[in-house]
C-alpha positions in Angstrom: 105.0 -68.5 112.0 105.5 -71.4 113.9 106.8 -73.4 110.7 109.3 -71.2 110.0 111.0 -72.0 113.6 111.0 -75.5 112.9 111.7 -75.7 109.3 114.5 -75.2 107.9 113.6 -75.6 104.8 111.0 -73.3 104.5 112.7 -70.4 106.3 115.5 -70.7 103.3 113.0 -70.3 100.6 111.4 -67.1 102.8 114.9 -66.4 103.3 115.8 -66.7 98.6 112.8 -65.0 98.8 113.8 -62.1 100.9 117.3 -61.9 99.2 115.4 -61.6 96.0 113.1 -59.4 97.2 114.8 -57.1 99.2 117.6 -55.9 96.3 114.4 -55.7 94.0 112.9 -53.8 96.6 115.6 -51.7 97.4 116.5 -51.2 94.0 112.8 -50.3 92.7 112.8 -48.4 96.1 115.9 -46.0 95.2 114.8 -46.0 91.6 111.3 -45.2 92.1 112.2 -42.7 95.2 114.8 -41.1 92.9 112.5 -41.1 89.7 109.4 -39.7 91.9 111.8 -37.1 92.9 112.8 -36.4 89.3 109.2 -36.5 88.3 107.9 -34.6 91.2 110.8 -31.8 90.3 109.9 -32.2 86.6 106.1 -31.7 87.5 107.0 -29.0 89.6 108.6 -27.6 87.2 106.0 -27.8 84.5 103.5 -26.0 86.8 106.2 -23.2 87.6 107.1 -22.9 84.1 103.5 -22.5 83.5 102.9 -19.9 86.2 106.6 -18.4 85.3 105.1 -18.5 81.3 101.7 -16.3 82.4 103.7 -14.0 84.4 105.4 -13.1 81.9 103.1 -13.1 79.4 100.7 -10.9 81.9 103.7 -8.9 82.2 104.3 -8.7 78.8 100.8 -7.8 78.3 101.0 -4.3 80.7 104.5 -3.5 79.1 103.1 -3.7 75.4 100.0 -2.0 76.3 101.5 0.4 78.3 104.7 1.2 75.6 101.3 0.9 72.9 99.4 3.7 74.9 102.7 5.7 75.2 104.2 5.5 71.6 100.2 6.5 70.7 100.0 9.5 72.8 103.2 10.6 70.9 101.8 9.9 67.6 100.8 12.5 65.4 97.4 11.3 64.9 97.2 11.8 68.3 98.9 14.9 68.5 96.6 16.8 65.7 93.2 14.7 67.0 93.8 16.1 70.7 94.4 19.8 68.9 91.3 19.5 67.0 89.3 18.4 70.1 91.2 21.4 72.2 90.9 24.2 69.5 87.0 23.2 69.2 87.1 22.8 73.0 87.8 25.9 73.3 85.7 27.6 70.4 82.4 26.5 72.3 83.6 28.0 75.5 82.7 24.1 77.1 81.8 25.0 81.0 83.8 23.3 83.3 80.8 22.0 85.3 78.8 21.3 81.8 79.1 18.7 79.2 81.3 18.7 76.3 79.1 18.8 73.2 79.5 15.7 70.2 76.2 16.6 68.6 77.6 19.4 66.3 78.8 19.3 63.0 81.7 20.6 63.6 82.8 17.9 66.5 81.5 15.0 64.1 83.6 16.6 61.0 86.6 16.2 63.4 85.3 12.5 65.0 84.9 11.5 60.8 88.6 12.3 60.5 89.7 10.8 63.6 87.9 7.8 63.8 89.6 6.0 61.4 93.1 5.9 62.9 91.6 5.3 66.4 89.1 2.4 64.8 91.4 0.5 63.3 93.6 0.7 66.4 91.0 -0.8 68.7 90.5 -3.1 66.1 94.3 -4.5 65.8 94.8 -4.1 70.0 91.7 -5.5 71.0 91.0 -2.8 73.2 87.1 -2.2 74.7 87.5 1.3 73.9 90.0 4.8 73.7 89.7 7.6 74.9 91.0 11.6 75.3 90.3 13.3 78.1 90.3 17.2 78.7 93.0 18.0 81.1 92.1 20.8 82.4 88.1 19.9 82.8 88.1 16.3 82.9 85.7 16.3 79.4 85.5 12.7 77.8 86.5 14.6 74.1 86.7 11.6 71.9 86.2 7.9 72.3 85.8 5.9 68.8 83.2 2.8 70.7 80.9 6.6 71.2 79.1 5.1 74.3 76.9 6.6 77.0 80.6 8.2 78.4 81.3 10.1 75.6 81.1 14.0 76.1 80.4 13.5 79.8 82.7 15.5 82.5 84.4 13.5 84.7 85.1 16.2 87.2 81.5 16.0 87.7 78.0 13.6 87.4 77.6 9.8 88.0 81.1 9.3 86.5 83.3 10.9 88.5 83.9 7.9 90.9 84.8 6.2 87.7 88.1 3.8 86.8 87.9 6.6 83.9 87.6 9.6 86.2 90.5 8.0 88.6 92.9 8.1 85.7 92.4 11.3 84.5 93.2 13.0 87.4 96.3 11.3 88.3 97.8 11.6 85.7 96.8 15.1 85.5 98.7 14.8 88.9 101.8 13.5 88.6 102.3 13.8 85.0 102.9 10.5 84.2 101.4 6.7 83.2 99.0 5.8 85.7 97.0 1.9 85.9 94.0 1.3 87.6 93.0 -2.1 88.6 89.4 -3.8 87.1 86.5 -2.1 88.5 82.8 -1.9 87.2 82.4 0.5 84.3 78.7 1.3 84.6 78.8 2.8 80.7 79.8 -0.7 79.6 78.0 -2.7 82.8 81.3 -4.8 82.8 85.0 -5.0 84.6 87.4 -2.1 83.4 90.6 -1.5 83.5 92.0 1.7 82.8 95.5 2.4 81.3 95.9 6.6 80.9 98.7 8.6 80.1 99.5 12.1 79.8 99.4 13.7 75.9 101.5 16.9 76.0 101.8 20.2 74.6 104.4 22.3 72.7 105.3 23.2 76.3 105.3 20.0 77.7 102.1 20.4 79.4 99.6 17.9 80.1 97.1 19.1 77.2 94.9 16.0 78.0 95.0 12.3 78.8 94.9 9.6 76.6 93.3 6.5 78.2 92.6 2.6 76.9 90.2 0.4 78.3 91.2 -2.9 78.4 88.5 -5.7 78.9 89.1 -9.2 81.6 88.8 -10.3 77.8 92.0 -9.2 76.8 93.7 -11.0 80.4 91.4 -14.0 79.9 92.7 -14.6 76.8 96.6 -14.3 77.6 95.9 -16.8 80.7 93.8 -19.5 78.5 96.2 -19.2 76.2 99.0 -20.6 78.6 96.4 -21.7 81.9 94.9 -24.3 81.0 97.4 -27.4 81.2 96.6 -31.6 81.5 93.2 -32.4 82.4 92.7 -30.6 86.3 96.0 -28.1 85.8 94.7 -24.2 85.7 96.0 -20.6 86.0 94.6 -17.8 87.4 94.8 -14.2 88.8 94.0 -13.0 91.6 94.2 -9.3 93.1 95.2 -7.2 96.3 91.6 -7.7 97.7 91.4 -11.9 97.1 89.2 -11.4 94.1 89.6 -13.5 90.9 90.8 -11.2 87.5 90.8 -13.9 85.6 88.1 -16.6 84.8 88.4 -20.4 86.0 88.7 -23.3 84.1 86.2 -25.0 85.7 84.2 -22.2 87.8 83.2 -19.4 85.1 81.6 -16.4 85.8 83.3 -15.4 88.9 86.0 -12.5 88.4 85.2 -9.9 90.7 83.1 -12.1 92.7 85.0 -15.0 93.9 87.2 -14.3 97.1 90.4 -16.9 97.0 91.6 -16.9 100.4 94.5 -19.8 100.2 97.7 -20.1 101.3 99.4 -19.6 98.3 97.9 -16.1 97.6 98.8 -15.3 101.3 102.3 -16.2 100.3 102.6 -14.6 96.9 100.3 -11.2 98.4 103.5 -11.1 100.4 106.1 -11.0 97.5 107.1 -14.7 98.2 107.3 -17.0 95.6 107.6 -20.7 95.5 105.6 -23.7 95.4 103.8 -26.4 97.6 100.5 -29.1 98.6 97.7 -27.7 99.0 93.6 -29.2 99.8 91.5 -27.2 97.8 87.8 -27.0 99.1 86.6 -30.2 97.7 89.4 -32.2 99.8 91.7 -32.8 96.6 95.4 -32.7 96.6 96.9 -30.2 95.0 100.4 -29.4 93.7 100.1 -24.9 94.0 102.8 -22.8 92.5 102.5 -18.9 93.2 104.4 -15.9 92.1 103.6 -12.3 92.2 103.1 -9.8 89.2 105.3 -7.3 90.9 103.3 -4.5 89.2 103.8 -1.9 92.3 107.2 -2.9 92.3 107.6 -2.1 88.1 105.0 0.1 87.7 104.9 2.0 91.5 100.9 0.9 90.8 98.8 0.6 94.5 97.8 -2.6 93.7 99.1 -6.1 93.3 98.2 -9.1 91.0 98.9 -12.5 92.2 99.2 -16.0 89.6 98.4 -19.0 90.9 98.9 -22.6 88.9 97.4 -25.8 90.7 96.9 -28.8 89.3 96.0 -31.8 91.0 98.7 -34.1 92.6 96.9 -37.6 90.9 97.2 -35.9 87.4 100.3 -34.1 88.3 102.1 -37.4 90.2 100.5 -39.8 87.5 103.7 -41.0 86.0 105.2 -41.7 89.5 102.1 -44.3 90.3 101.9 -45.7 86.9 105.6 -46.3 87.7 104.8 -47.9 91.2 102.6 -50.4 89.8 105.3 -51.5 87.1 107.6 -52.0 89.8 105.0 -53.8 92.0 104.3 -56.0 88.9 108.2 -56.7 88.2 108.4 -58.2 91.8 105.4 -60.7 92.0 107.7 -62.5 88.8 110.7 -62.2 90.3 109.1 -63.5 94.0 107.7 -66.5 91.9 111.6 -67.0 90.3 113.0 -66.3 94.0 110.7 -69.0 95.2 111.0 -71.6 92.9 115.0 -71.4 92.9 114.8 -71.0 97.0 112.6 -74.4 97.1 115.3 -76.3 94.5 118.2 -74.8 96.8 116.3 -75.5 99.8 115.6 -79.2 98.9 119.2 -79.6 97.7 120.5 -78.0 100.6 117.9 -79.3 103.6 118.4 -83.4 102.5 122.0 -83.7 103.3 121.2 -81.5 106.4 118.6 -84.0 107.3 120.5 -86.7 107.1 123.0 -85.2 109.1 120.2 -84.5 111.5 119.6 -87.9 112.2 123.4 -88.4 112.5 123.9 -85.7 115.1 120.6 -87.1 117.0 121.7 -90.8 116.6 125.1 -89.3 117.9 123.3 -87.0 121.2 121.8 -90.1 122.1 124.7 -91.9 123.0 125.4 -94.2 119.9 128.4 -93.8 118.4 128.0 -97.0 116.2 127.6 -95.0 113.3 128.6 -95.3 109.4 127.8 -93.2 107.2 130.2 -92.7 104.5 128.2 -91.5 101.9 130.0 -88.1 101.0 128.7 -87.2 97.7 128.6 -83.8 98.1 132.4 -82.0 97.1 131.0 -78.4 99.1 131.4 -77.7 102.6 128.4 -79.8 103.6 130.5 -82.6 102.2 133.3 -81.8 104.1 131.1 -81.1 107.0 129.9 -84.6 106.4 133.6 -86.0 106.7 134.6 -83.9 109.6 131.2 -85.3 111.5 132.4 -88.5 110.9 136.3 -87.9 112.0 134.6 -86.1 115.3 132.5 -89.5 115.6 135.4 -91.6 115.2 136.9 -89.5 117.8 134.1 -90.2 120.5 134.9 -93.7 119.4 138.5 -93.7 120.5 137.7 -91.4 123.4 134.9 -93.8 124.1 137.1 -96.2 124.2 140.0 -95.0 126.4 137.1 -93.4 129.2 135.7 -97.4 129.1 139.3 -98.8 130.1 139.7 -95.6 132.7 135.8 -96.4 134.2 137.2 -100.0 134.2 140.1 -98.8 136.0 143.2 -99.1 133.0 145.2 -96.3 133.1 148.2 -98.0 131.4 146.7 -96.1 128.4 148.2 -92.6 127.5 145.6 -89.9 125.5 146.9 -88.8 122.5 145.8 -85.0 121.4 144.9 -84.8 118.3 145.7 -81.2 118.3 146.3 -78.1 120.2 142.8 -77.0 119.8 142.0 -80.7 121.3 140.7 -79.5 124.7 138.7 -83.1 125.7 141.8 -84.9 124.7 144.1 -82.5 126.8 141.2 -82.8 129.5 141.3 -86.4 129.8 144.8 -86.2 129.8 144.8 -84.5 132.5 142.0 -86.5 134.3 144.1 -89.8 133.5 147.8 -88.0 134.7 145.8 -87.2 138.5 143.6 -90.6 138.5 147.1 -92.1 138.4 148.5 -89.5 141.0 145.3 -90.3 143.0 146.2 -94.1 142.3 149.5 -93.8 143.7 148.1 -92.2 146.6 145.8 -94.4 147.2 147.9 -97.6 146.8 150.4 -96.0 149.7 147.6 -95.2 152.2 146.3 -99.1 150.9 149.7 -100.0 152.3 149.5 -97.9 155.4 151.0 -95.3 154.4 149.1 -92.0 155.6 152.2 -89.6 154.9 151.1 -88.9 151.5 150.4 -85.2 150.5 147.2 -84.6 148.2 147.4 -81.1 146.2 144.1 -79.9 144.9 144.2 -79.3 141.4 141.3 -76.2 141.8 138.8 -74.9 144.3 136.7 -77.8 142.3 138.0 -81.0 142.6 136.0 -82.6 145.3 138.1 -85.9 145.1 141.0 -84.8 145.9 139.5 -82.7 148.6 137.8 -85.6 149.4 140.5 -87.6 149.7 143.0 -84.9 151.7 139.9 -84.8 153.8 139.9 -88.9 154.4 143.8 -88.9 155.1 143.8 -86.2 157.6 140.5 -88.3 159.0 142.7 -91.1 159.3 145.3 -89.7 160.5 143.6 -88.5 163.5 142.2 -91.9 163.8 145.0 -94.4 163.6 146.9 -91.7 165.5 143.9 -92.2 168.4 144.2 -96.2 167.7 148.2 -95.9 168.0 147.5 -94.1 171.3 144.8 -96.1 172.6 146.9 -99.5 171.4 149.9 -98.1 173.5 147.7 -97.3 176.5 145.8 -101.1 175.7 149.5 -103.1 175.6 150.3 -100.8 178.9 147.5 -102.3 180.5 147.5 -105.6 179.3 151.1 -106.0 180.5 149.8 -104.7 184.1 146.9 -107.1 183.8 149.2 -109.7 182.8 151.5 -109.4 185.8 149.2 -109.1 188.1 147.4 -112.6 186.2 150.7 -114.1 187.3 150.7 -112.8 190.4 147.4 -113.7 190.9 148.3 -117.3 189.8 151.6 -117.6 191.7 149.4 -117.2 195.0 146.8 -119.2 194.0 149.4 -121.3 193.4 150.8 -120.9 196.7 147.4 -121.0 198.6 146.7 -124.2 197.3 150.2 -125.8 198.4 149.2 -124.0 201.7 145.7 -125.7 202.1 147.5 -128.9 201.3 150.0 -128.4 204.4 146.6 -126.9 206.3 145.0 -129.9 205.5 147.6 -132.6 206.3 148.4 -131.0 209.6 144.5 -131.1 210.3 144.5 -135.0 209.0 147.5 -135.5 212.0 145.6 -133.6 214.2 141.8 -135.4 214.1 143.9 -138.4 213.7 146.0 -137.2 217.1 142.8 -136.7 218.3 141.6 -140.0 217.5 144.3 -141.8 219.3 143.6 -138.9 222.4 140.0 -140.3 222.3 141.3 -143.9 222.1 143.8 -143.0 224.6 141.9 -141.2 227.2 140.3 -144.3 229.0 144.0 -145.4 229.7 145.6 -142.0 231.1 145.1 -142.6 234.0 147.5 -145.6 233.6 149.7 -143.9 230.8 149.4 -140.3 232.3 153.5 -140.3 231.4 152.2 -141.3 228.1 150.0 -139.0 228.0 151.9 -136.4 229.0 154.4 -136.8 226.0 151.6 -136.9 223.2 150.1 -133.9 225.2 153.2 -132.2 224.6 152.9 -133.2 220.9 149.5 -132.1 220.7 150.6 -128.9 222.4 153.0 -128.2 219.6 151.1 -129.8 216.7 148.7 -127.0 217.9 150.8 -124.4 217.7 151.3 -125.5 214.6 147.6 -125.6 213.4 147.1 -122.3 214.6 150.4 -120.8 213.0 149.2 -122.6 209.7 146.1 -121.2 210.1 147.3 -117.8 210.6 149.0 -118.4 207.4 146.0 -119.5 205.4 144.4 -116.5 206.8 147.0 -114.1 205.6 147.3 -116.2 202.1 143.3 -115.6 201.7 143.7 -112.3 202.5 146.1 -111.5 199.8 144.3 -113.6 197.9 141.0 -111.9 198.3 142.8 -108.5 197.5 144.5 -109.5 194.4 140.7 -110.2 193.1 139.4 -107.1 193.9 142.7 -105.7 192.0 141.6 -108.3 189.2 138.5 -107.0 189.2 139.9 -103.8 188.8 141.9 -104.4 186.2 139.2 -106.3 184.5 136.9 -103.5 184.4 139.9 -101.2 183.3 140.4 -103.6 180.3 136.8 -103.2 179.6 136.9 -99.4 179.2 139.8 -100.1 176.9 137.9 -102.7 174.6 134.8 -100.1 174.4 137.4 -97.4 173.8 138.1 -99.6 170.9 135.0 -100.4 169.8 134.8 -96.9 169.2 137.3 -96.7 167.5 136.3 -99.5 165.4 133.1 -98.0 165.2 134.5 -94.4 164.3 137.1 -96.6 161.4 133.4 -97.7 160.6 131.6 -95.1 159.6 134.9 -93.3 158.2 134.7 -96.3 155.8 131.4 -95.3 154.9 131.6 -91.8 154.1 134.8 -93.0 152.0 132.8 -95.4 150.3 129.5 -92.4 149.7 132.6 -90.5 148.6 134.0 -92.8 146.3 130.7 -93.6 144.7 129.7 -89.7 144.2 133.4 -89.4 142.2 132.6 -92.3 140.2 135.3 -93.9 138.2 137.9 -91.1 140.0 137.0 -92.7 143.3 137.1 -97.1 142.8 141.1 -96.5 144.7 139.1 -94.9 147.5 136.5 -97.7 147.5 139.6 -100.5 148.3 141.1 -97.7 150.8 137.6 -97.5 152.6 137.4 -101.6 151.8 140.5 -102.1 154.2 139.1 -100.0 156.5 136.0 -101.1 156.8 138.2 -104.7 157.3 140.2 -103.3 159.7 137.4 -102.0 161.9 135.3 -105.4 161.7 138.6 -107.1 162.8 139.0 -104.7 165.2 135.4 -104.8 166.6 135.5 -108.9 166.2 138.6 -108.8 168.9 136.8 -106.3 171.1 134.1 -108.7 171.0 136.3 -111.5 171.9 138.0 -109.3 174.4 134.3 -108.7 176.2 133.7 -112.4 176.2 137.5 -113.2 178.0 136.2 -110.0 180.4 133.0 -111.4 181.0 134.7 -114.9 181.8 137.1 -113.4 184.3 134.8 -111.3 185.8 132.3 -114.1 186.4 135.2 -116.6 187.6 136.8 -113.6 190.0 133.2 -113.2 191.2 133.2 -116.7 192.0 137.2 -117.1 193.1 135.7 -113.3 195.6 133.2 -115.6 196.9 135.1 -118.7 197.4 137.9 -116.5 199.0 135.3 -115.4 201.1 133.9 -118.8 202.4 137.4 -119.9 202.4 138.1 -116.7 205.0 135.0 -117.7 206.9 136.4 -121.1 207.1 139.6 -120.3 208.5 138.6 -117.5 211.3 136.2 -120.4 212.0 139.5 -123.0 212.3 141.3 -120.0 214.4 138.7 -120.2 216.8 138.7 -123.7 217.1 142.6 -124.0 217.4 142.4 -121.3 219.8 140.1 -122.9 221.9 142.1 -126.5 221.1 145.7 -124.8 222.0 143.7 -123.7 225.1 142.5 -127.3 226.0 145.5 -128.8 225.5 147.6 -126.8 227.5 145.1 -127.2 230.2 145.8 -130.8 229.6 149.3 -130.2 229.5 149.3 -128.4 232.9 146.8 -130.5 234.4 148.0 -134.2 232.8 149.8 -134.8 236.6 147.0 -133.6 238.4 144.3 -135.4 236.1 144.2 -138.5 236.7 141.4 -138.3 238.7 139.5 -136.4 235.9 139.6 -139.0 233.4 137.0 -139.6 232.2 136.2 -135.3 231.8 139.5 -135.7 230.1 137.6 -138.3 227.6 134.8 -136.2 227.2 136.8 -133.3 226.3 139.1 -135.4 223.6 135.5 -136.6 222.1 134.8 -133.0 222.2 137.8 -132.2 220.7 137.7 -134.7 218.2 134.6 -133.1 216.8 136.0 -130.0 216.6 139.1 -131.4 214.8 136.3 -133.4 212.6 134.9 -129.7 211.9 138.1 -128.2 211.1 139.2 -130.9 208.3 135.8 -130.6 206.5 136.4 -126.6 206.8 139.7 -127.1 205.2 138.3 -129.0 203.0 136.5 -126.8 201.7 139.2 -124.1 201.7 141.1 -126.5 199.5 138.3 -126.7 197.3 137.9 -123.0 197.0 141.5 -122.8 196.6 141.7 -125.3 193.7 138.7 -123.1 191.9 140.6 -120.0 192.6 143.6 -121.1 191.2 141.6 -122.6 188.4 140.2 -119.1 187.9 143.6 -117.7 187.8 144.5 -119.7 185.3 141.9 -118.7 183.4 142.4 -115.1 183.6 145.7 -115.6 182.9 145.3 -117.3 179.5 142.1 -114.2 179.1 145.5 -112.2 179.6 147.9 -113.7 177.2 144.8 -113.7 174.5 144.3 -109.9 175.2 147.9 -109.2 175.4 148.1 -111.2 171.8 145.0 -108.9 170.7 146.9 -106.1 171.9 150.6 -106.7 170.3 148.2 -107.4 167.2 146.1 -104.1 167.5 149.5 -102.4 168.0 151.5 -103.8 165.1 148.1 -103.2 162.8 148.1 -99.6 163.5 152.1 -99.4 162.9 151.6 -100.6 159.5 150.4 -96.7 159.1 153.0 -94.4 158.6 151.8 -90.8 160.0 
């Protein structure tokens, strides 16, 4: 059957066929179930009409020979015949327990006289024989046949269980016609029955009985007559006790000896009448119609005949399946017709399908270049034909106008080609929020996050999406806005204190400049003390006055240096605040690095976002492009703003190590100028009374002239240290004004979002 699934063409001929078929079918069907019915009915009807006709002609058969055996009794033949018997009844004094005598002359002068009435009665009737019966004795008086019976008393001998005997004395009894049913009748060694009725007197006594003998003859002859019907149809009679009492067609020979036990002599045995299937014993159908005589009924008889008419249902039905093959022949021609037209319609029908087959596939795969025009057809597949190819021009102009919406046009509008247009109206709809969407997504292009996105159902992702991405950033240029604000905060404070930092680096150096002119006068005082020394004895006035000098250049020196010490002090606590700072500045950049890195990866899950909605989602894919470039510019100035950090942190290490060298330096110079001041006032005090200690004077300026040697190389060094840390300050002051810039530019960035 597999064909017929994919052929179209063949399941329209199967289908011609069935349509031709199936009315023929249904047709012959109704007829033949309505003409098997008729025919059935009319067989039916011919068996009961042939059971009804043997009824009645059984029927028929006890009324005439019982109104025969009555109008006879009243005859006058009859009336002077049973007088003549009775007179010479009488005149031979019969005995009642003796036979009646037939021998003498006198009883044959009467049988001569009688016989030819009688005779010729049995003769016309068909009778077996006739007889008159003494009433009173049960003597057999006359009988014309003059068998073995004649003369004999019924009352008494071998015949007095008789058919014969059983008559006589009910009708003796009640008076009246009395039947019995076929028995064996020994004198003729054959099936009786016995018809009797009463003949009377002058009085209307019973003055004997008069009594036929009817043969199974006379029945066989009614029921051939009418029985025997079609080849297999038969009618028969059956009695009270299931025995036949009339011959078969096709069994003979078996009245009084074959037992019929079927259901329809069940049925009629029980006054019921109808008709119906029956199986007789050699397994053939049969078609059994039963009625009973209703003798008892009629007649007030004790017994009952039965007629049965079969016939069998292939001889009975035979019209009805002669008729079933004609009406199985008339459908093989009209299957061959139904077949040949369904092939011609089925070719004429299944090409053009075919071909728009091939149209419809060319069409599911995706090419729309088709043209084919040829409508030669004026039916609906014609017209199909032309509305396939209006729907393909269709996909052609919709083809068209989703190419230039994938490509990004939307200038287009969709025109509906109808209300019943539902991919037009669609489209429309798609174009109307892809330019909502591109509105949307031009303002948040232009940093513009206030826009509201409205969901057009539970479904659409993109502009779920999209809400999803504004709300995202949102929250993250809101964090950037924040974290600018707190970065510009802190760059300010870094800046100050870069200018602070710078002013005293600036003032340190002019310091160590001072430091170090003052320690130039002082070795050089020193020098001339030295050079001087060897003549203080002789200059101790001299001396005196330059010790005076020295005494306050020291005081000097050791304020200065106090100074320097205080300066490096601040100095070395404006680093650490640097430092500080620094470090401060660098949780801030890695703060925005995060950021950046956050804006990153927000870009990314806007571009997956895009590219999942396809065409809907290319005005995402520049939103997520800017971000992207935002957060690379971002993380490109964090970068920048590590490598200023890393620069200030290495050049404050350096200006916190100077400073300390520097600090070392100076509390080294304290000492000295301590111990100096201390020298020279003991010079001072002691210039009067030192002449004589000249030459310890000497050796204590050459002392103190390598002190004053070590103090100007220390401050050298300090002015070198505070030439580096002002270099240093200079740089992290231009690391400063770079993050500051990075900052106002970070800040002014994020502002171009509106919130």
């Amino acid at each position: 059957m597999n064909f017929l699934r994919s052929s179209l063409k063949w399941r329209l001929i199967v289908q011609f066929l069935l349509v031709a078929l199936i009315p023929v079918m249904i047709v012959g069907m109704l007829s033949f179930n309505a003409i098997k019915k008729e025919l059935e009915r009319t067989a039916f009807e011919h068996v009961e009409t042939v059971n009804t006709v043997n009824r009645e002609q059984v029927m028929q058969f006890f009324s005439e020979t019982i109104t025969d055996l009555e109008m006879l009794a009243i005859s006058d033949n009859v009336r002077t015949a049973t007088s003549d018997l009775k007179r010479y009844h009488d005149k031979v004094k019969t005995a009642d327990n003796g036979a009646f005598d037939v021998n003498s002359s006198v009883y044959k002068k009467i049988q001569q006289r009688i016989d030819p009435y009688f005779g010729e009665y049995l003769n016309n009737y068909e009778y077996d024989d006739l007889y008159l019966v003494c009433a009173k004795h049960g003597h057999v008086m006359y009988t014309p046949v003059r068998g073995s019976d004649l003369g004999a008393n019924l009352s008494l001998g071998p015949l007095s269980t008789s058919g014969l005997a059983t008559v006589w004395q009910h009708v003796v009894q009640m008076n009246d016609m009395v039947i019995v049913d076929f028995v064996q009748y020994a004198p003729t060694g054959r099936p009786e029955m016995f018809v009797g009725v009463p003949v009377l007197d002058s009085d209307g006594g019973v003055e004997a009985v008069l009594v036929l003998a009817v043969s199974i003859d006379n029945i066989n002859e009614v029921m051939e007559e009418y029985g025997q019907f079609g080849n297999t149809g038969e009618s028969y009679l059956v009695g009270t006790d299931h025995l036949l009492r009339s011959e078969l067609r096709f069994d003979e020979g078996q009245i009084l000896r074959k037992v019929v036990d079927s259901e329809s002599v069940k049925l009629a045995l029980e006054d019921s009448s109808g008709g119906h299937f029956i199986q007789d014993d050699s397994g053939n159908e049969l078609l059994s119609v039963y009625a009973d005589l209703g003798l008892n009924e009629i007649y007030g008889l004790d017994f009952e005949w039965v007629v049965i008419s079969e016939i069998q249902l292939d001889e009975a039905f035979a019209t009805v399946n002669m008729l079933r093959s004609r009406i199985l022949w008339t459908c093989f021609p009209v299957a061959i017709i139904a077949c040949l037209f369904g092939w011609f319609a089925a070719h004429r029908l299944v090409v053009p399908v075919r071909e728009m087959l091939h149209d419809f596939e060319t069409l599911a795969d995706g090419d729309l270049e088709l043209d084919n025009d040829r409508v030669t057809r004026p039916d609906e597949l014609g017209r199909m034909q032309i509305a396939f190819m209006r729907m393909v021009k269709g996909f052609r102009v919709r083809s068209d106008q989703l190419t230039r919406i994938a490509e990004g046009d939307l200038s287009d509008d969709v025109d509906i080609v109808s209300e019943r247009d539902v991919v037009g109206k669609a489209m429309q709809q798609m174009v109307v929020s892809l330019r909502a969407i591109t509105v949307s997504a031009q303002q948040i292009s232009e940093g513009d996050l206030s826009v509201e996105i409205a969901e057009r159902s539970d479904r659409d992702e993109l502009g779920l999406a999209l809400r999803h991405m504004i709300n995202n950033l949102r929250d993250i240029i809101g964090e950037l806005v924040s974290g600018t604000s707190t970065l510009a905060a802190s760059v300010s404070q870094l800046s100050s204190t870069s200018s602070l930092l710078a002013a005293g680096a600036a003032e340190t150096s002019s310091s160590m400049a001072e430091v170090t002119a003052t320690v130039d006068e002082v070795r050089q005082t020193s020098q001339i003390s030295s050079d001087r020394a060897k003549q203080v004895a002789v200059s101790a006035e001299d001396a005196s006055g330059y010790a005076e000098k020295g005494n306050e250049a020291t005081q000097k020196t050791v304020a200065g240096m106090d100074l320097i010490k205080e300066e490096m002090d601040y100095i070395a606590e404006s680093i650490v605040t640097l430092s500080e700072q620094s470090q401060s500045v660098g949780d801030i950049v890695d703060s925005v690095n995060d950021l950046a890195d956050q804006s990153n990866l927000l870009s990314v899950n806007a571009s997956i976002e895009a590219a999942k909605a396809g065409e809907h989602g290319k005005g995402f894919t520049v939103v997520a492009q800017e971000v992207k470039s935002l957060s690379a510019q971002s993380k490109q100035a964090t970068e920048q703003i590590k490598t200023i950090l890393s620069d200030i942190q290495k050049a404050t290490g350096s200006a916190v190590m100077a400073t300390e060298r520097g600090a070392k330096a100076v509390q080294s110079g304290v000492e000295l100028m301590s111990q100096s001041d201390e020298t020279i006032q003991l010079m001072s005090g002691s210039i009067e009374t030192s002449a004589d200690f000249a030459l310890q004077i000497a050796s204590s300026s050459q002392q103190q002239l390598s002190g004053v040697e070590q103090v100007a190389q220390a401050m050298l060094s300090i002015k070198d240290a505070g030439q580096q840390n002002m270099d240093s300050a200079r740089q992290l002051e231009d690391a400063t004004l770079r993050l500051e810039t990075l900052a106002n530019n970070l800040k002014r960035l994020s502002e171009r979002f509106t919130l």
